[in-house]
N, C-alpha and C positions, 0 to 999 in steps of 0.2 A: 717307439714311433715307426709307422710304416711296417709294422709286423703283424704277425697272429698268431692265435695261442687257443689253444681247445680246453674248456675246464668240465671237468665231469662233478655234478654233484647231485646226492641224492634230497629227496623228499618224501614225507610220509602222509599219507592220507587217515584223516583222523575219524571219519565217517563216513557213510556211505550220502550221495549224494547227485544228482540227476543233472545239475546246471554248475558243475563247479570247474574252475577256470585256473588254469596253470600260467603266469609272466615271468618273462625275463626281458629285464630290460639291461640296456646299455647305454653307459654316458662317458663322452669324452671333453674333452677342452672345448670343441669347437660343433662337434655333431653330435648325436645322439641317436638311439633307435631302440627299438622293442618288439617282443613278439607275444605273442597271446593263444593258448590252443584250449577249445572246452577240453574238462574231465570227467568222465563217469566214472564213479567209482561203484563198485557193486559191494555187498554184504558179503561175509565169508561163508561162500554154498556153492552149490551147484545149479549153473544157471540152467534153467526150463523153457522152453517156449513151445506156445501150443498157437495154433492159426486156427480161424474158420473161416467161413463165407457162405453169402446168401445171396441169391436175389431176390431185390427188393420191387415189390409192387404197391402194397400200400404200408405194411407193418409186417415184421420180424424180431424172432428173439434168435439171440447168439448166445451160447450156453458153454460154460466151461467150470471142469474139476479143478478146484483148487487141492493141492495135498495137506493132509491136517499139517506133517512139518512143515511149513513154511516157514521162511522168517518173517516176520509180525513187520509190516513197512515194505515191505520186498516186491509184493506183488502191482505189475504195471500192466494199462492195457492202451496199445493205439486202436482209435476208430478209422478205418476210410471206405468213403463214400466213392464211389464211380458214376460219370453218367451214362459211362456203357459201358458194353465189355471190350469193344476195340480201345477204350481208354485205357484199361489195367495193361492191356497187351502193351501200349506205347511207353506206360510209365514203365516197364520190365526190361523195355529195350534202352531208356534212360539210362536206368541203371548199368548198362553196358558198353555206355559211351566212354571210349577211353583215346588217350594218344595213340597209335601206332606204335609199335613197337616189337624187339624180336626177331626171331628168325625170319625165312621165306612165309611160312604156313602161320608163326603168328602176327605177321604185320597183315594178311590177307584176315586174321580170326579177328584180331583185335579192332580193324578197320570196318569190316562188314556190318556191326549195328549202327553203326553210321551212315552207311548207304541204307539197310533196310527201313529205320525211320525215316529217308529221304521220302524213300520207296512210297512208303505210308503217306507221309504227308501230302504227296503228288497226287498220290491215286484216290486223299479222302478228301482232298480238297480242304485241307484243315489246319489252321500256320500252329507251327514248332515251336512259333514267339524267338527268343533270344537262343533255343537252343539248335535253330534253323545255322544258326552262324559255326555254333561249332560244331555241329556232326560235319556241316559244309568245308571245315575248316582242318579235320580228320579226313574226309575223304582225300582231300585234295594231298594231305600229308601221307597217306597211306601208298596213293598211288607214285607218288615220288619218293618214297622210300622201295615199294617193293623194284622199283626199277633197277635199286641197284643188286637184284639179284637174278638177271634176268643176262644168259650165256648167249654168246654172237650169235649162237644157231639158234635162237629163238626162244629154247627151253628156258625155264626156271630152274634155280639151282635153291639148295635150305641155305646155304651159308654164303652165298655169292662165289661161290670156287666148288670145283669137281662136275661131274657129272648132271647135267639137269634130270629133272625126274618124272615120269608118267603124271601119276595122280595130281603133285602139285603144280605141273603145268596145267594140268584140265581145270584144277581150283583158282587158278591165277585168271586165266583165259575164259570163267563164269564169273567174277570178280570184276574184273574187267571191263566184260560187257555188261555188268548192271553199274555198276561207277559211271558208265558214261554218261550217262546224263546228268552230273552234278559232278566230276572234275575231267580237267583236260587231258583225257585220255588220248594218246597219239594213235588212230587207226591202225597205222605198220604195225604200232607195240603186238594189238590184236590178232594182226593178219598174221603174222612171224609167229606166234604162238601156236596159232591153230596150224599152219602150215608144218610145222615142228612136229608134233604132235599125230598127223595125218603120214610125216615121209618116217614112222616108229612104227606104222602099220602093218602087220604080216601080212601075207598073200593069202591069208585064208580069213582077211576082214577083222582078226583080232589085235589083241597087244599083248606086250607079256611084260607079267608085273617081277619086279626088283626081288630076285631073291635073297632076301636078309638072312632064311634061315635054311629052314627044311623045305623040298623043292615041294608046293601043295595045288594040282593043276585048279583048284574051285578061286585063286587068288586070280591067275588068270581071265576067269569067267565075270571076276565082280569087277577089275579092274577095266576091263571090254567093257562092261553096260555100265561102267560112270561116265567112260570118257566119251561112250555112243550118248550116252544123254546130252551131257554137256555140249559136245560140238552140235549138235541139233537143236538145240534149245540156243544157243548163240547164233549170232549171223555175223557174216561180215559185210566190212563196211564199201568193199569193191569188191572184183570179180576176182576170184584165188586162180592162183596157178595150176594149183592142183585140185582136183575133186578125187571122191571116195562115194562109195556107197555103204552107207549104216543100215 
């Protein structure tokens, strides 16, 4: 009573099969519960998969080699249809809808197909349906997670402690500023980043990138024209303190 206990037990799958379904249930005196996950089981081989595509105008054939070994039953095909090709794109970015999670750089990776379906949906003028609520619902977790890795002087930090860093504050600070339109981005957050960012500036209009390893001056040249993009392609939301010329 009032305890828990882990029990490990195996199972063995007797054929292969496309719709089959693993339970375990649980009953006590008074409650009860269960859980249920499908199973595919595949045939003993190596699995293959081959893709095509066409576009369709009135009729198409899609052709594919099968190998003489197969296994006899083995072979599967999905059809999908598109009604454009901005549609395939959307469904691509679905599939990369996830929670937040991660470092500095993957709570920013993981979060961004969430904003960029936003992105889509705004600009095609075309509803998400149900999946409007969770990318909405990611962004919004995304930018409240990476806050906690964000150093009093503005910078981003990978771990929330040490030094913040060049690149991933310019990834934070383009981030950012496309989130804002679909979670509550604090202005300062923005302004403090880019301002950060700007007082890392040499006197000679560059920045100099983190040496990890072997000191390589073209790291410095690539790391200059991401973080000139980004601060130009960004605005801020009031008048900075400071200006730069890019």
């Amino acid at each position: 009573p009032d305890g828990s206990t882990k029990l490990v037990f195996p199972f063995e799958a007797t054929a292969t099969t496309a719709t089959g379904k693993q339970r375990v249930i649980a009953t006590g005196g008074t409650v009860a519960d269960a859980i249920e996950r499908p199973v595919t089981v595949h045939p003993y081989g190596a699995e293959l998969t081959r893709t095509s595509g066409s576009i369709i105008s009135s009729a198409a054939q899609l052709q594919f080699d099968i190998p003489a070994d197969a296994i006899s039953g083995s072979v599967h095909a999905d059809l999908k249809i598109y009604p454009n090709l901005l549609a395939h794109v959307t469904e691509s970015l679905q599939g990369m809808l996830e929670r937040p999670w991660g470092c500095g750089e993957q709570t920013i990776s993981s979060t961004y197909p969430s904003v960029m379906l936003l992105q889509f949906e705004k600009q095609s003028k075309q509803s998400l349906g149900p999946l409007h609520d969770r990318a909405m619902r990611y962004a919004g977790l995304g930018y409240t997670r990476l806050l906690t890795y964000m150093a009093e002087s503005g910078g981003f930090t990978y771990w929330g402690r040490g030094e913040p860093d060049l690149a991933l504050t310019a990834y934070a600070v383009r981030f950012l500023h496309d989130a804002a339109d679909f979670a509550p981005v604090d202005p300062d957050v923005l302004n403090h980043a880019r301002q950060w960012l700007f007082r890392q500036q040499q006197a000679n209009g560059g920045w100099i990138a983190h040496r990890w390893y072997a000191v390589l001056p073209v790291e410095d040249a690539i790391l200059t024209a991401y973080l000139a993009r980004v601060l130009a392609a960004t605005r801020s939301t009031r008048s900075e303190e400071h200006t730069s010329e890019l």
